[in-house]
C-alpha positions as CSV (number, residue, x, y, z in Angstrom):
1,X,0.0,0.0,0.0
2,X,1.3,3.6,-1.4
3,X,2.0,6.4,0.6
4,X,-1.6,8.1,-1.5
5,X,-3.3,4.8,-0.7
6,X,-2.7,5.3,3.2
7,X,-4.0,9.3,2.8
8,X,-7.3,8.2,1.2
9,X,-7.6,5.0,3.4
10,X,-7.3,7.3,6.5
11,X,-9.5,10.2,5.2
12,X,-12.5,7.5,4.2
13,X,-11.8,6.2,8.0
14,X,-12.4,9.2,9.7
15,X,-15.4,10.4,7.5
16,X,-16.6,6.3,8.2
17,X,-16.0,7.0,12.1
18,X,-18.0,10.7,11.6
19,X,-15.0,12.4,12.9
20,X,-14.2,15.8,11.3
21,X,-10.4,16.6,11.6
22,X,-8.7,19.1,10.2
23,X,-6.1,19.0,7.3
24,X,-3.0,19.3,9.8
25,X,-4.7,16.6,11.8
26,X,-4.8,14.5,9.3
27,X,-1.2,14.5,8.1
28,X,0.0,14.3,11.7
29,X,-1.7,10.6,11.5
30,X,-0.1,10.0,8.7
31,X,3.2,10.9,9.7
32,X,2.9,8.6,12.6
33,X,1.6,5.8,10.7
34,X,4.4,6.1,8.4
35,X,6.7,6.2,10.9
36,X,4.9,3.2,12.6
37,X,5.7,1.1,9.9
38,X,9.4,2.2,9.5
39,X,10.4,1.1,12.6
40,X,8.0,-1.8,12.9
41,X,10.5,-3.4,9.7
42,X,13.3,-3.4,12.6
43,X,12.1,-3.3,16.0
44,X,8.8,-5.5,16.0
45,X,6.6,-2.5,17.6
46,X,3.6,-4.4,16.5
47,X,2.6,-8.1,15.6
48,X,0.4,-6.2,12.0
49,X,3.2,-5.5,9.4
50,X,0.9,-4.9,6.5
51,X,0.1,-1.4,6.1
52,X,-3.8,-1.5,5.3
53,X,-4.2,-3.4,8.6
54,X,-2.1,-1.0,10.6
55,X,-4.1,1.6,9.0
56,X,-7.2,-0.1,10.2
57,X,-6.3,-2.0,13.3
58,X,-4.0,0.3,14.8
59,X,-4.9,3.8,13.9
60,X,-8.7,4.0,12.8
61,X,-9.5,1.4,15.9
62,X,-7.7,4.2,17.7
63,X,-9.7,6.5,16.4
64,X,-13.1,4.7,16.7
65,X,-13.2,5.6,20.8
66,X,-13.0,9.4,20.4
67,X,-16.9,10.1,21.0
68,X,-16.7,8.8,24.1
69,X,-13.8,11.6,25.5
70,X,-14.4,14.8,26.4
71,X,-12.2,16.7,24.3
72,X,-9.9,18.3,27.1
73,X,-9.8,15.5,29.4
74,X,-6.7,14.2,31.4
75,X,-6.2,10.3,30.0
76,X,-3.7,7.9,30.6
77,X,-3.1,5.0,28.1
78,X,-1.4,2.2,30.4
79,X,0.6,-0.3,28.3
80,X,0.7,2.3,25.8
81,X,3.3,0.1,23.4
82,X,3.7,1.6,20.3
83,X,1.8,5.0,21.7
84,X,-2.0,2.9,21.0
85,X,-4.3,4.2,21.5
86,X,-2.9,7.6,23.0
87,X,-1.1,9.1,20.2
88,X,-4.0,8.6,17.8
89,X,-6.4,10.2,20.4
90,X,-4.1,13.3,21.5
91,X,-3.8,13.8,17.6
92,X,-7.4,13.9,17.4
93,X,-8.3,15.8,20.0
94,X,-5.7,18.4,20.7
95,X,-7.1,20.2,23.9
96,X,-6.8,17.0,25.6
97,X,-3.2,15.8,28.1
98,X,-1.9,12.5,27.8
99,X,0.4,10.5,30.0
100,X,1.3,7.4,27.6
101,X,3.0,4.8,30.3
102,X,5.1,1.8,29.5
103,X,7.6,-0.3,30.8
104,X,9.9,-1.4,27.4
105,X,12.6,0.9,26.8
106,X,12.4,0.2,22.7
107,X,8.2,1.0,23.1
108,X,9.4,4.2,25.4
109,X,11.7,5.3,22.6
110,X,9.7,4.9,19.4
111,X,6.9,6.9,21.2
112,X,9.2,9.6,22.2
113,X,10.5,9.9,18.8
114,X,6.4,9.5,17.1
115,X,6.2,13.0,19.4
116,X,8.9,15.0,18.4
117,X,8.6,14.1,14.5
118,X,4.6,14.2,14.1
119,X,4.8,18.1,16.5
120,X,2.4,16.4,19.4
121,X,2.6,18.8,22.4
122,X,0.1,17.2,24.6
123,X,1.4,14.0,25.2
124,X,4.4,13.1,27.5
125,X,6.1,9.2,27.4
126,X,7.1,7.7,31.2
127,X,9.0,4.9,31.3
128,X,7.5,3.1,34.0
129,X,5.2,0.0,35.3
130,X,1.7,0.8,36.5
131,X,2.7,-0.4,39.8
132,X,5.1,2.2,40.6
133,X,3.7,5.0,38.9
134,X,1.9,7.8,40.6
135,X,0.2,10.8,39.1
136,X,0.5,14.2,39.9
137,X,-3.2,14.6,40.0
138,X,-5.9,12.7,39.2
139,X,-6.9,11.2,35.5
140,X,-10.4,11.9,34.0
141,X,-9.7,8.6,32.0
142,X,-7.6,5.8,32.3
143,X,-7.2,3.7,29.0
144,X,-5.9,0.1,27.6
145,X,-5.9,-1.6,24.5
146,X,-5.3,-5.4,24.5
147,X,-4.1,-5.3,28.0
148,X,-5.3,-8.1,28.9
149,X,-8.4,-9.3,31.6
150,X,-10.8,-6.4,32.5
151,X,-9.9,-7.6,36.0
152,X,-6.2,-7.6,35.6
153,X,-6.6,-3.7,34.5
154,X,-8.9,-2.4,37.1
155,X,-6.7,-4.0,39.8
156,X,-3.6,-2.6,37.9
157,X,-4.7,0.8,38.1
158,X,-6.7,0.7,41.1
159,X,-3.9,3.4,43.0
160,X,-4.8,6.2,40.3
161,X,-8.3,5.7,40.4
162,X,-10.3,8.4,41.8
163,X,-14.3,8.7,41.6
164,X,-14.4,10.8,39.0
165,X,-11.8,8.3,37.1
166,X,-13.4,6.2,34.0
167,X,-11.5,3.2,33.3
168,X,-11.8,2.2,29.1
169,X,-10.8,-1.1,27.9
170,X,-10.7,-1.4,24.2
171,X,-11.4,-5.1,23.9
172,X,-12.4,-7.7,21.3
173,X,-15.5,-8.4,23.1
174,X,-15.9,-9.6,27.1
175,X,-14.7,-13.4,28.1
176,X,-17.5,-15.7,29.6
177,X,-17.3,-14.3,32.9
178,X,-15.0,-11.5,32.8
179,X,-18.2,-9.2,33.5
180,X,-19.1,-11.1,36.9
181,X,-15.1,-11.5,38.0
182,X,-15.4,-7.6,38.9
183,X,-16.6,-6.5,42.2
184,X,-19.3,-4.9,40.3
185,X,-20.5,-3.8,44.2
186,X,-17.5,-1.2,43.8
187,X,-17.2,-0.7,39.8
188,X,-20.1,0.1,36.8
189,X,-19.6,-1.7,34.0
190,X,-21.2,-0.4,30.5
191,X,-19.9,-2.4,27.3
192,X,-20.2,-1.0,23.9
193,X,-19.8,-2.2,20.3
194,X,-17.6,-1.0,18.0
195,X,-17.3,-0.4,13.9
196,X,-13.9,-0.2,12.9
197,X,-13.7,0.8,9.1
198,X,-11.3,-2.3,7.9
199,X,-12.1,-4.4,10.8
200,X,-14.6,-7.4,10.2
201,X,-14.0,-9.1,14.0
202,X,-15.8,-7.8,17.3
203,X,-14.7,-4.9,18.6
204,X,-16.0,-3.2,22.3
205,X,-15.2,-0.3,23.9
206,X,-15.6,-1.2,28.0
207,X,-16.3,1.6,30.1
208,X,-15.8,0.8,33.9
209,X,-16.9,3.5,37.1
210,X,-16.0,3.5,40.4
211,X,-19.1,3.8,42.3
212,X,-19.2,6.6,45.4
């Protein structure tokens, strides 16, 4: 897939999504998927290596969550790899801070760079695990994508959450049982489906509240 084949895949992905970014928007995507796939060829960032599925499963999937932020809010992407879904999302919405934590200094590094080369001022890498990382102030969202078992995140993050703190999972759909394995005496759970342009599997968006 051509460098022209990526613009209009993107562009018919966010009109798909009913997202309305702007022109410099736009080619900040595409600078970061382009350099997505560079360094994917040498460091393994990401198991896709076929550009029309990291156009879809990485950046429009990214993308696909966007109604469900306010547009200034405080997020964190835990686990945020390859900068999924935070980069996409801080890209999109510009008025919004992001934290985008990982542990793998190669991850940390790519990320860094993604930021300095696509201009993103409102994201910051930490080189970290979730465990031993405490925030300045609390998070309006905290995100993951492919992080694992609901469970596993909530408990993960359970030190940064605060009431006002949503938790978002991006998932392919909940595990038998997943649901009922959360105290869901202390947490709200509300799942929603996805429709990723390029993406014919399930795809849910899980959005967990602490309750007061």
């Amino acid at each position: 897939m051509n460098i022209g084949s990526l613009d209009t895949g993107l562009k018919s992905g966010i009109a798909e999504l009913g997202l309305i970014l702007d022109d410099k928007q736009v080619e900040r995507l595409l600078e970061y998927l382009e350099l997505l796939i560079k360094w994917n060829r040498h460091y393994n960032l990401t198991a896709n290596t076929d550009p029309a599925k990291m156009l879809s499963y990485h950046l429009l999937d990214s993308l696909s969550i966007c109604q469900y932020f306010d547009a200034s809010s405080n997020a964190l992407d835990v686990g945020s790899g390859a900068g999924l879904p935070g980069i996409p999302l801080a890209i999109a919405m510009p008025n919004s801070s992001w934290i985008l934590l990982d542990s793998n200094g190669k991850k940390t590094r790519f990320m860094l760079q993604a930021l300095a080369h696509c201009q993103i001022e409102n994201a910051r890498v930490v080189k970290c695990r979730v465990a031993d990382y405490h925030a300045p102030e609390p998070f309006d969202v905290i995100v993951s994508r492919a992080y694992g078992s609901l469970v596993k995140f909530c408990q993960s993050v359970a030190h940064l959450v605060e009431n006002r703190t949503r938790l978002m999972a991006m998932k392919s759909g909940l595990e038998d049982g997943e649901a009922n394995a959360l105290d869901l005496k202390s947490y709200t759970l509300h799942e929603t489906r996805l429709k990723v342009p390029g993406i014919v599997g399930e795809r849910s968006l899980v959005i967990v509240s602490k309750n007061s």
